[in-house]
C-alpha positions in Angstrom: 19.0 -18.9 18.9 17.1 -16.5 16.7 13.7 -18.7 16.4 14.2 -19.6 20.3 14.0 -15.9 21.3 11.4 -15.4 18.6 9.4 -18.4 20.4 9.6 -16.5 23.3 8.6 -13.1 22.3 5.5 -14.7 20.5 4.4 -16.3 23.8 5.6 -13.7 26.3 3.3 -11.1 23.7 0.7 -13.5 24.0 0.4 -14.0 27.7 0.6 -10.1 28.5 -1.7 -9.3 26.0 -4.2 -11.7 27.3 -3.1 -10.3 30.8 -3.9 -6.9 29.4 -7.7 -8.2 28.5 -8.7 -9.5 31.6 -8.0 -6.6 32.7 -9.9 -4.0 30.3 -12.5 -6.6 30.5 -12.9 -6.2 34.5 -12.3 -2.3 34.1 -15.3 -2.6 31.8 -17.2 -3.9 34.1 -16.4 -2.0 37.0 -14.5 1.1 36.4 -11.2 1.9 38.2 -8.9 4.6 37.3 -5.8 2.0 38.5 -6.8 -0.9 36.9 -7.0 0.7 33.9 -3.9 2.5 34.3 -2.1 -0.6 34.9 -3.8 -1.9 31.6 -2.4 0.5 29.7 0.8 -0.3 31.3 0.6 -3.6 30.2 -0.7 -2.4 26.7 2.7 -0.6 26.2 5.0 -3.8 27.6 2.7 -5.7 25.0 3.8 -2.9 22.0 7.5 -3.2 23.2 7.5 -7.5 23.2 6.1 -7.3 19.8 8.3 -4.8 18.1 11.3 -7.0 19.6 9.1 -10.1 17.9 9.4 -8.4 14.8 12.8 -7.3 14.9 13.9 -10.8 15.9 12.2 -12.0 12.9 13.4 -9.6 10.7 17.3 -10.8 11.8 15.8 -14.3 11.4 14.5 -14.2 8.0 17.4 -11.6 6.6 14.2 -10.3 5.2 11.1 -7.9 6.1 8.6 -9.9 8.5 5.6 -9.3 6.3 5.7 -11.9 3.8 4.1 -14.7 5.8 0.3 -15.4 7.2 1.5 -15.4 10.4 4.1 -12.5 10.3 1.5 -10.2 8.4 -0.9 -10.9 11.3 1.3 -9.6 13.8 2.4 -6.4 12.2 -1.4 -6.0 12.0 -1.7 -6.2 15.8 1.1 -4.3 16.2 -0.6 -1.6 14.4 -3.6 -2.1 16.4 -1.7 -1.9 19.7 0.2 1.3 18.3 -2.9 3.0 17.3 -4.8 2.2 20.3 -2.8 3.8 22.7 -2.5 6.6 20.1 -5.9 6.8 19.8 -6.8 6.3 23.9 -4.5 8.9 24.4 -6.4 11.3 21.7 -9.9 10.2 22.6 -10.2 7.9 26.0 -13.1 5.5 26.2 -12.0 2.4 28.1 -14.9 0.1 25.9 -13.0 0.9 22.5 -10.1 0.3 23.7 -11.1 -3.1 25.2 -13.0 -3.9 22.1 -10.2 -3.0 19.3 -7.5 -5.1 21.6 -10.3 -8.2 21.3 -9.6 -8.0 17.2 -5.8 -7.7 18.0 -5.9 -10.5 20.6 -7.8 -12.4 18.2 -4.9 -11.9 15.2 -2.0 -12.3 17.7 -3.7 -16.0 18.5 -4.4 -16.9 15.0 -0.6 -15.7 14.1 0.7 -18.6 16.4 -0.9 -20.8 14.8 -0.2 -19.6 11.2 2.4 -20.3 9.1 5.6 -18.6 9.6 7.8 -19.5 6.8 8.2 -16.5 4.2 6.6 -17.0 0.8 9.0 -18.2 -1.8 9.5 -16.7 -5.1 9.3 -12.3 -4.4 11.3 -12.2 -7.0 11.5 -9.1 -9.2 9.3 -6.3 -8.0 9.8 -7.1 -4.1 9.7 -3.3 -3.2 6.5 -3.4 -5.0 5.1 -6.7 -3.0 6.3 -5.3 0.2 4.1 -2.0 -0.4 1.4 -3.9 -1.3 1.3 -6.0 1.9 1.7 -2.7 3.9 -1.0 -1.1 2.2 -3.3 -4.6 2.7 -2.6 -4.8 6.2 -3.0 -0.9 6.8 -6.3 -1.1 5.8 -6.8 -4.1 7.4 -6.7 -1.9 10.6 -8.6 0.9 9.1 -11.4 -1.2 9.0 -11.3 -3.3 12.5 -11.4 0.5 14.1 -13.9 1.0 12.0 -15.8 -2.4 12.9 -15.5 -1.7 16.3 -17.3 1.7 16.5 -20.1 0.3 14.3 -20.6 -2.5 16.8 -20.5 -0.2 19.6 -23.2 1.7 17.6 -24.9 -1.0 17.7 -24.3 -1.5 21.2 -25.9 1.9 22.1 -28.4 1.9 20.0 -30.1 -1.3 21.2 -29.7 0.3 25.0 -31.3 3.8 23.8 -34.6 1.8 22.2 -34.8 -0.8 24.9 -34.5 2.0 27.8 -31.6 0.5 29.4 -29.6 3.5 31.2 -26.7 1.6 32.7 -23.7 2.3 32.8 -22.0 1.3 29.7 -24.6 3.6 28.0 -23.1 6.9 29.7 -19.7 5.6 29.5 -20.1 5.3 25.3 -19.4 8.0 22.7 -22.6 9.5 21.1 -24.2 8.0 18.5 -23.4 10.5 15.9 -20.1 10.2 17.2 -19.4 6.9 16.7 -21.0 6.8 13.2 -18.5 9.3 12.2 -15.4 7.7 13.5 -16.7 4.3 11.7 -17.4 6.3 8.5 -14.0 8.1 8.7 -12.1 4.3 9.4 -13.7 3.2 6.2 -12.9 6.6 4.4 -9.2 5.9 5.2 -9.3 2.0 4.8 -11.3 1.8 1.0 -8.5 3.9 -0.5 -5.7 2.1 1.2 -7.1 -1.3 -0.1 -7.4 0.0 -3.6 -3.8 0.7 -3.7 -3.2 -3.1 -2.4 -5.0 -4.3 -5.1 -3.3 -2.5 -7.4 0.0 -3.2 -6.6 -0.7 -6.2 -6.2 -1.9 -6.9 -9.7 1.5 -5.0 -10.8 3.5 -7.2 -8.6 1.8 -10.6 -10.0 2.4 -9.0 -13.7 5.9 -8.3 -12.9 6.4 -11.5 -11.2 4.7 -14.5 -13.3 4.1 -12.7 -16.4 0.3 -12.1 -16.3 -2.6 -10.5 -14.8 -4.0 -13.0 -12.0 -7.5 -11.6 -12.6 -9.0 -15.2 -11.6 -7.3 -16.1 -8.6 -9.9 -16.1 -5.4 -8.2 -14.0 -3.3 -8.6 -10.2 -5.8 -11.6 -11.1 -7.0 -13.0 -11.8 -3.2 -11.0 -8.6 -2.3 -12.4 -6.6 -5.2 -15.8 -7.4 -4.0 -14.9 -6.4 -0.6 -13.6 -3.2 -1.5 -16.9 -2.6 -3.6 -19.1 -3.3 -0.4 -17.1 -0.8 1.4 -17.3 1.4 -1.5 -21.5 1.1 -1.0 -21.1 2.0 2.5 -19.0 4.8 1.8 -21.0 6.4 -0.8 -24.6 5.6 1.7 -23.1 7.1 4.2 -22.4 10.3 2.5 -25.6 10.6 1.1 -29.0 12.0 3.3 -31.8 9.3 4.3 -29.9 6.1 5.2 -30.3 5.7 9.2 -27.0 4.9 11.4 -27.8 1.9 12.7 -28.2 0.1 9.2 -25.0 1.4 7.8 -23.1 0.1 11.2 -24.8 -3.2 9.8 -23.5 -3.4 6.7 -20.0 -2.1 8.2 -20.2 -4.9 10.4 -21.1 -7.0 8.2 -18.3 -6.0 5.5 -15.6 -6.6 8.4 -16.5 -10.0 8.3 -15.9 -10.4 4.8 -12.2 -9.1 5.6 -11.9 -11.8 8.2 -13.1 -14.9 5.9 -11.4 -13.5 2.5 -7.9 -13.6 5.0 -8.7 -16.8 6.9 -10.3 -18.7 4.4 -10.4 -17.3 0.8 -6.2 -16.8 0.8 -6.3 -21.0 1.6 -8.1 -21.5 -2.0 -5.4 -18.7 -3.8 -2.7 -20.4 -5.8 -0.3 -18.1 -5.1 -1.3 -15.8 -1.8 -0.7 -16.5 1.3 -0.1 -13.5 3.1 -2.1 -10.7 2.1 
């Protein structure tokens, strides 16, 4: 009964999310005040199937949803549905909030097609592997805010040295503005991902009796952090232009996406977070 309602919430979340797209996408496009409204409506009826999703799971697994590819994925678009209504509510631009829902479409698709069994073996320490997911995945969203401003950077930029005044240039945040927010999504997301690494390593200590120093996944996530490090510390420092920082923001994003889709295939162990 459980897995048939979670079924159900996965797809239902899936279909009025997609709903929700189409249309921010067409509001995007052409602007109307109740379209979007009735996006956002959708947005929130999207919020509500998936906390349900992970309540059903979490009463299917006798366990926290978190330990599994597919169930860390959706806590992570939860987050990014949570914090974009938050955050349209705070500071309305209808192009980030269509951009940051394409990331947490994109996670709520790969999720159903994940695995959903929870990893065996917590084990001792599962307070400890449980904050270090959270913290993971936290950042996780730090930086896909982050990636989205950047690219919207991006986005401006190009229209402000080409001369193209349309209307997606006056409906975008200022350049300095959007540099900021991306540098404050990193500023939160670098710290948050140290502390997953860390507790991670104390977790793996606790739980097999060793430091897993050579396992893909921390030493691809150590490099990532690094790289966000080096566009932290640029970014606070005078002479480096906006537009090559939102590139290397950009560009560390990516690395996120390929150390979680790809890199935590190769790990021995991971296969969450």
């Amino acid at each position: 009964m459980l897995a048939v309602a979670s079924r159900w919430l996965a797809d239902a979340s899936t279909l009025f999310y997609a709903a929700t797209l189409a249309l921010l996408f067409i509001d995007a496009l052409q602007p109307r005040r109740p379209l979007h409204r009735a996006a956002l409506v959708l947005l929130f009826v999207v919020l509500v199937a998936q906390t349900g999703l992970l309540w059903v799971r979490f009463e299917e697994l006798d366990n926290l949803p978190v330990y599994s590819p597919a169930d860390a994925l959706r806590l992570a678009a939860w987050l990014v549905v949570a914090a974009a209504l938050s955050v349209n509510a705070w500071f309305p631009t209808d192009l980030t909030l269509f951009f940051i829902n394409v990331v947490g479409f994109a996670w709520v698709v790969f999720s159903n097609f994940s695995a959903s069994a929870a990893v065996d073996g917590v084990g001792h320490g599962g307070d400890l592997l449980f904050l270090h997911v959270m913290l993971a995945v936290g950042s996780y969203v730090a930086f896909a805010f982050g990636f989205v401003f950047s690219f919207l950077y991006l986005v401006h930029d190009a229209m402000l040295r080409a001369g193209r005044w349309g209307s997606w240039y006056f409906r975008l945040p200022s350049l300095e503005r959007l540099d900021t927010l991306a540098f404050r999504c990193a500023a939160v997301g670098v710290p948050l991902l140290l502390a997953a690494i860390v507790s991670g390593m104390l977790w793996g200590h606790m739980r097999f009796g060793r430091w897993l120093w050579w396992d893909p996944k921390p030493i691809v996530t150590m490099l990532i952090w690094l790289a966000y490090g080096v566009y932290v510390l640029l970014r606070m420092r005078s002479g480096w232009g906006g537009r090559n920082l939102a590139w290397v923001n950009v560009l560390c994003f990516g690395g996120v996406i390929v150390n979680f889709v790809a890199i935590s295939s190769l790990s021995g162990f991971h296969r969450a977070v």
